[in-house]
C-alpha positions as CSV (number, residue, x, y, z in Angstrom):
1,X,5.3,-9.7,-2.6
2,X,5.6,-9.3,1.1
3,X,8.2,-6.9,1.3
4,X,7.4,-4.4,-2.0
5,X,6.0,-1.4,-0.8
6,X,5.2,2.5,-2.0
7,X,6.9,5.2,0.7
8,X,4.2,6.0,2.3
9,X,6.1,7.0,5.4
10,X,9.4,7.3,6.7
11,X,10.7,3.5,6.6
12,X,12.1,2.2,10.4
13,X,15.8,2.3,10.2
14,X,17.6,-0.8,9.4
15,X,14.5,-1.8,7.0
16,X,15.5,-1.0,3.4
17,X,19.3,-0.8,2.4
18,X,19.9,2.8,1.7
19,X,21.3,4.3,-1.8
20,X,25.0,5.9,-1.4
21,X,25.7,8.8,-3.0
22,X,29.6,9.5,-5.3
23,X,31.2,9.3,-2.1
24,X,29.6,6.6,-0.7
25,X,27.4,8.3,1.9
26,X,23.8,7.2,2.6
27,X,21.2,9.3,0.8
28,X,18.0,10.1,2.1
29,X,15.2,7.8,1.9
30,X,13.6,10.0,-0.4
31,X,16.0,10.2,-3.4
32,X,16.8,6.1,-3.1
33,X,14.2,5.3,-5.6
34,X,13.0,7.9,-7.9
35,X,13.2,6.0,-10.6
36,X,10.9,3.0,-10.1
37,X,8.4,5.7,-8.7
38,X,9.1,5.3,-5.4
39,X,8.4,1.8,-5.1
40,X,10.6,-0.3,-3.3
41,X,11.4,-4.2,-2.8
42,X,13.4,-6.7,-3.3
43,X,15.9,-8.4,-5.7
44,X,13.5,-11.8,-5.1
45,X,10.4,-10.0,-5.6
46,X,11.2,-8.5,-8.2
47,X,12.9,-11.9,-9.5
48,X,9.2,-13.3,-8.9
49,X,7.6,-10.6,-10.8
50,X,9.6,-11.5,-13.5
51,X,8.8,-14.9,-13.7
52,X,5.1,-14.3,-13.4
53,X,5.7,-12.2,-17.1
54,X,8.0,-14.5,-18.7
55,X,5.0,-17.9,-17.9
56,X,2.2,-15.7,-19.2
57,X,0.8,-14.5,-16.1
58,X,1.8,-17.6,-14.0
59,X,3.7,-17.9,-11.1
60,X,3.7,-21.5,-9.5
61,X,1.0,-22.8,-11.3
62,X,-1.4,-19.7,-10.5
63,X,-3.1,-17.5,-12.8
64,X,-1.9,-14.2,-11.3
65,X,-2.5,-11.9,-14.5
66,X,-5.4,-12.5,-17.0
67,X,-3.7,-13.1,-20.3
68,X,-5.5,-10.7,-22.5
69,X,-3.7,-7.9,-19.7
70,X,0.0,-9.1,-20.6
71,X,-0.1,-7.2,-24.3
72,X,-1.0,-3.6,-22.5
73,X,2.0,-4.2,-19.6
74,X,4.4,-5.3,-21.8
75,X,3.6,-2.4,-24.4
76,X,3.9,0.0,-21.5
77,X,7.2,1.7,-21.5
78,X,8.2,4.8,-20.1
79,X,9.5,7.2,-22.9
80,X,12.9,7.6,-21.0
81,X,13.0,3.7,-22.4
82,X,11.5,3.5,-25.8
């Protein structure tokens, strides 16, 4: 995941695609992403991510997760969700 990355700083412009608000104005970089704690990436990261959870911790034949982690992450919801 090359491109998923925390806020750490102001992003340069032109290198996220900015939330609009009701009247389709940009918003601020900081209220883009509250909900996935500020975390930011892409459709195909994220699409990756998935994959990795649906093989068991795989992802193109590599071990990324060690199986006996995959109960605790797919147990861990936030309340918002359960």
């Amino acid at each position: 995941m090359r491109r998923t990355r925390f806020a750490l700083e102001r992003f340069t412009p032109g290198s996220f695609a900015p939330g609009l608000d009701g009247a389709g104005r940009p918003e601020p970089q900081e209220y883009v992403n509250v909900y996935a704690g500020g975390l930011f990436s892409t459709p195909g990261e994220i699409a990756r991510l998935a994959m990795m959870f649906l093989n068991d911790g795989q992802l193109e034949g590599r071990r990324l997760l060690r199986l006996r982690l995959l109960p605790r992450w797919a147990g861990t919801r936030p309340k918002a969700c359960r």
